[in-house]
N, C-alpha and C positions, 0 to 999 in steps of 0.2 A: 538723745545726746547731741551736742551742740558739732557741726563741723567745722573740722580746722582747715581752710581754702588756702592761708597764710599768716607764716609768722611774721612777728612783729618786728619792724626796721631795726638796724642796729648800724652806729657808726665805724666805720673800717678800721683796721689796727693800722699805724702805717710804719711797721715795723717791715713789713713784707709786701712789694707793691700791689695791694689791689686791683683785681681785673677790673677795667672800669664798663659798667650795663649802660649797652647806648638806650636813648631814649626813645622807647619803641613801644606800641602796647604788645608786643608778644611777652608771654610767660618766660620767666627766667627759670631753667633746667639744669641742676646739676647731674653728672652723668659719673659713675665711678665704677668701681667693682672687685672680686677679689682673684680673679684671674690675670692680672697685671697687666700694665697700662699698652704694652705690647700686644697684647691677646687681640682674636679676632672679632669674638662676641663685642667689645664696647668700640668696635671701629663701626660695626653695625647698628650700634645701638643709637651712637653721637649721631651718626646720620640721618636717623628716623627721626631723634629728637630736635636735630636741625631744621626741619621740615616746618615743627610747629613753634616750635620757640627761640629765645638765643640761650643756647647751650654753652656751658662751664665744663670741660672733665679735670678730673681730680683722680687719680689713680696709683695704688702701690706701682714701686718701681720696676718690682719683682711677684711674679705667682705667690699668692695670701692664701690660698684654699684653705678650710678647715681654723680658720684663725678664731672661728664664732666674734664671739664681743671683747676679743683683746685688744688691748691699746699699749702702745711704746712707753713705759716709763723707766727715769733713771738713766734714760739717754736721750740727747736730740735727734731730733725730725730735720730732717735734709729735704726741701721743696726746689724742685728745679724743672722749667721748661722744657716740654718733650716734643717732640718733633716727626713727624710721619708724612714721606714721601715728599720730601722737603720742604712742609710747611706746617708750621704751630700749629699740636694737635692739641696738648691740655698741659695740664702740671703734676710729674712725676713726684709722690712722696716715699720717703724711704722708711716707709710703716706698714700698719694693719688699715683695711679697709675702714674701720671705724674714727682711726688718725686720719683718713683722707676726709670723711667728712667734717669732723673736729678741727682740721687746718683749711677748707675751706670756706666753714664759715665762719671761723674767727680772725684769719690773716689773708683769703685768697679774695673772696666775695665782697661786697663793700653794704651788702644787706643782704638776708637772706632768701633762698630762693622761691620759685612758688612749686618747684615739686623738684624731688631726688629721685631718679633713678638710678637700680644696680644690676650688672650684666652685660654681657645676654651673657649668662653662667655656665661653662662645660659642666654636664651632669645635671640631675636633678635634687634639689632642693624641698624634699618633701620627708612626710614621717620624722623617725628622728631625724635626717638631716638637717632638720632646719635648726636645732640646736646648736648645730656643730659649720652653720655655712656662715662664712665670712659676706658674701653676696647678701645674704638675707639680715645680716649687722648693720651692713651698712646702711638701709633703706630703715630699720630698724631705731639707728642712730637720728636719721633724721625723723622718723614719728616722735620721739621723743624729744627733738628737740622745732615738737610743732610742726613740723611741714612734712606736707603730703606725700609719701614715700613709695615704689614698687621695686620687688624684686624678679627678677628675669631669670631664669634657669632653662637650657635645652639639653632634655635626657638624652644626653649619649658624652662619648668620650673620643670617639672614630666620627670618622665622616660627615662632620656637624654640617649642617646645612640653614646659616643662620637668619635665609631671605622672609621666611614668614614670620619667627619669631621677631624681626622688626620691624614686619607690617603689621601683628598685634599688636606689640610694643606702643607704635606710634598709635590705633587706633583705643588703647586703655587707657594711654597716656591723657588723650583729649578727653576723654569719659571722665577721667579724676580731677582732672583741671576746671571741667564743668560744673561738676556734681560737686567736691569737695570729699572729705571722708571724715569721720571721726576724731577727735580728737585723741590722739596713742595709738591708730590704726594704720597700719600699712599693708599693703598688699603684696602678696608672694603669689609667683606665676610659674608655670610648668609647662613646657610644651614639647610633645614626644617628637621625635628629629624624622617627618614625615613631609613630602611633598603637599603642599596647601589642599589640593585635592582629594587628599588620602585622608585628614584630617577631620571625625566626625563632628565636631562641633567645639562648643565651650560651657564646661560646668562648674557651679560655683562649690567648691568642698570645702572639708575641714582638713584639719590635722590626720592623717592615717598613725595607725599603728607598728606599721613596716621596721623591723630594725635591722643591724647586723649580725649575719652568724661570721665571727671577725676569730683568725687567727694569727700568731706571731711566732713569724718564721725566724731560727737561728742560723747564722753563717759565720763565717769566721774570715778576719781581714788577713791581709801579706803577713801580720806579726802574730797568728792564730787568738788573737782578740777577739770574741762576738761582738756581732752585734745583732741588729733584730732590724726586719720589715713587718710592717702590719698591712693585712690585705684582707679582701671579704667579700661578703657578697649579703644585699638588700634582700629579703627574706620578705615578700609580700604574706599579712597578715592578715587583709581586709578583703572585704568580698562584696561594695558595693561603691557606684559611681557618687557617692556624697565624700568617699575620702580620697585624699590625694593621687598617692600613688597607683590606685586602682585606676584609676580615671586615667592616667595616664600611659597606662601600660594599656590602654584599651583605646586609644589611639583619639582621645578627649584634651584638650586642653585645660588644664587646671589652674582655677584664680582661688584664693585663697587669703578672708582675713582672718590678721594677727593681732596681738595687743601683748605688750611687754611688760603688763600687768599677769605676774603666776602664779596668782593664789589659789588656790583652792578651795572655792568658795561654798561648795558643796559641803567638806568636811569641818569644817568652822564650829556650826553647833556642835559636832561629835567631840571635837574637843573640848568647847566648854563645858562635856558632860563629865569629862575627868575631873574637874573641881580642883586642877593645879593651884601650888600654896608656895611661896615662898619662904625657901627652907634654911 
């Protein structure tokens, strides 16, 4: 299969000022995520990405978690200049992680980039998560729109500890820049919230089976109206370091490709053996 290193040029809209890409030979990096442009994960993340490339961030304005592959329609997208520690950090959008890349590279970018990353994600991104992560959309959004994508996630929700996840970061980021990847392929990354030295290694996995045993608690507001929280807990189902989440809860850092192609390519003949007619 052919890989995709970079999409193909495209002229700027100039409806919305274009960042202008000085001319440099570093790689151009878009940086995003679904933990919103505040978060501490993509303050870590621009940084690493800084190192090797000239970095873009693009970020909802607000926490996106759980958004998967929604996009803003039927009302406008508000892009506006964000700013951290008093100086221009990237472009706040008032969407889904998948509108940031969407308003990126059609109004922000003035061509597109040669790799997207998303993160560094609170929680992990693995099993069914990954249906359901706004973070792994995003990177997602750009495989499909051709460029080389990775998503970031570090399993926890306390105490994150984001300094290795953006020393791998930066050191994958260069590997995919090199190498290239597939064309519809992007990469989803897991790493348990472990001191660098605690960390056994890195394996390449699949999809785990892990899901939620998920309940939906009732309460009632000041006007005795319900309402409902949903809460749960990830239900490890696997029991070997080729799938995600096991590798992860075993103190392994997990890369993992995807492809935004869901067929089921397996059951294909079985169905052609029903002999469907139209009726």
């Amino acid at each position: 299969m052919a890989k995709q290193t970079r999409a193909p040029k495209k002229k700027s809209n100039a409806e919305f000022p274009a960042e202008k890409f000085h001319k440099t030979s570093k790689p151009r990096i878009l940086v995003c995520n679904d933990d919103g442009i505040d978060a501490e994960g993509i303050e870590f993340l621009a940084k690493a990405m800084a190192q090797i490339g000239e970095i873009t961030v693009v970020a909802p304005n607000s926490p996106q978690s759980g958004m998967s592959h929604a996009m803003t329609l039927g009302k406008p997208l508000r892009i506006t200049k964000w700013y951290k520690h008093k100086k221009f950090f990237g472009y706040a959008v008032s969407g889904t992680p998948v509108d940031c890349v969407k308003a990126a590279m059609a109004q922000i970018l003035p061509e597109p980039p040669d790799l997207i990353v998303s993160g560094v994600n609170y929680g992990s991104n693995t099993a069914i998560n990954i249906l359901y992560s706004g973070t792994v959309a995003a990177a997602l959004e750009g495989a499909i729109a051709g460029v080389p994508a990775i998503a970031f996630s570090l399993c926890t929700y306390a105490n994150a500890d984001f300094s290795y996840s953006a020393k791998f970061a930066k050191h994958l980021a260069q590997k995919v820049l090199k190498e290239g990847l597939p064309t519809g392929t992007l990469l989803t990354v897991n790493l348990p919230n472990l001191p660098e030295e605690k960390i056994k290694g890195v394996v390449v996995t699949k999809q785990g089976n892990s899901k939620w045993k998920e309940e939906m608690l009732e309460r009632n507001d000041a006007y005795g109206q319900p309402y409902y929280w949903l809460r749960g807990e990830l239900v490890l189902q696997d029991d070997s370091l080729d799938d995600d989440e096991y590798a992860v809860r075993h103190g392994y850092v997990s890369v993992t490709p995807l492809s935004f192609n869901l067929t089921n390519h397996s059951f294909i003949d079985t169905i052609r053996t029903w002999n469907l007619k139209k009726r």
